[in-house]
C-alpha positions as CSV (number, residue, x, y, z in Angstrom):
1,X,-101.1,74.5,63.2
2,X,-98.2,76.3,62.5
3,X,-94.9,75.4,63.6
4,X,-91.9,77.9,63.8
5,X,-88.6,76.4,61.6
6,X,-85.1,76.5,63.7
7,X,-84.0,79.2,60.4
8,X,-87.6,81.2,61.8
9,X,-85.6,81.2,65.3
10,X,-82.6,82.0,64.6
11,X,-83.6,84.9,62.2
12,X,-85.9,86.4,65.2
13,X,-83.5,86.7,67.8
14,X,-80.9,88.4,65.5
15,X,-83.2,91.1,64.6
16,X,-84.2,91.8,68.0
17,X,-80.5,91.9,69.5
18,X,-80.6,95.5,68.9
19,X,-83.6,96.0,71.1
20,X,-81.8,94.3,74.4
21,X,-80.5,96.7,76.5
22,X,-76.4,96.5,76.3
23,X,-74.3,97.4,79.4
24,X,-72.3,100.5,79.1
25,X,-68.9,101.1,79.3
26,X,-67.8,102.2,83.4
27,X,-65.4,105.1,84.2
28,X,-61.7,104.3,83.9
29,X,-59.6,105.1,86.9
30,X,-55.7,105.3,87.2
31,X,-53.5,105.1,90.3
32,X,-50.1,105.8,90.7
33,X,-48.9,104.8,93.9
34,X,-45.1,105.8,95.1
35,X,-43.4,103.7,97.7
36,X,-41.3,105.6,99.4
37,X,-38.4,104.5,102.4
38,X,-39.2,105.7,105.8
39,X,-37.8,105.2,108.9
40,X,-40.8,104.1,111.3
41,X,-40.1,104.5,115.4
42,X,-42.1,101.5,116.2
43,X,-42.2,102.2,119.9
44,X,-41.8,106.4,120.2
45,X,-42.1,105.8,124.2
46,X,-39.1,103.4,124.5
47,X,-41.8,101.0,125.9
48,X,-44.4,98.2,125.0
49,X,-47.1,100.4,126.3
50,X,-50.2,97.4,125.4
51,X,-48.2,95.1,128.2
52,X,-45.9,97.7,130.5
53,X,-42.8,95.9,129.8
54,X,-39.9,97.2,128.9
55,X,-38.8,96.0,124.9
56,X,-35.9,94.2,127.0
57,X,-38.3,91.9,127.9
58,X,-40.3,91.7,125.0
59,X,-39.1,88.9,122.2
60,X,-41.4,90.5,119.1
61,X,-39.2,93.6,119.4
């Protein structure tokens, strides 16, 4: 019976490594993001309009 040698192995998968399929490269993407100061009116109505309060009353404010 014959019996592949560990030098038989070794040899085989090298020469088949250029039949395995190799992932390919994906797209490169840049961003450029800018931050940028803004003044933000939090509450445009002068109110807390999800609980009808005034932001007197309201401690988050």
């Amino acid at each position: 019976m014959w019996a592949m040698e560990p030098g038989h192995l070794i040899w085989t998968l090298f020469l088949m490594q250029p039949l395995w399929p190799h992932p390919t490269d994906g797209a490169t993407r840049v961003y450029y993001l800018a931050i940028q100061d803004v003044q933000w009116n939090y509450a445009p109505k002068g109110r807390n309009i999800i609980r009808n309060q005034t932001l007197d009353d309201n401690t988050y404010v």
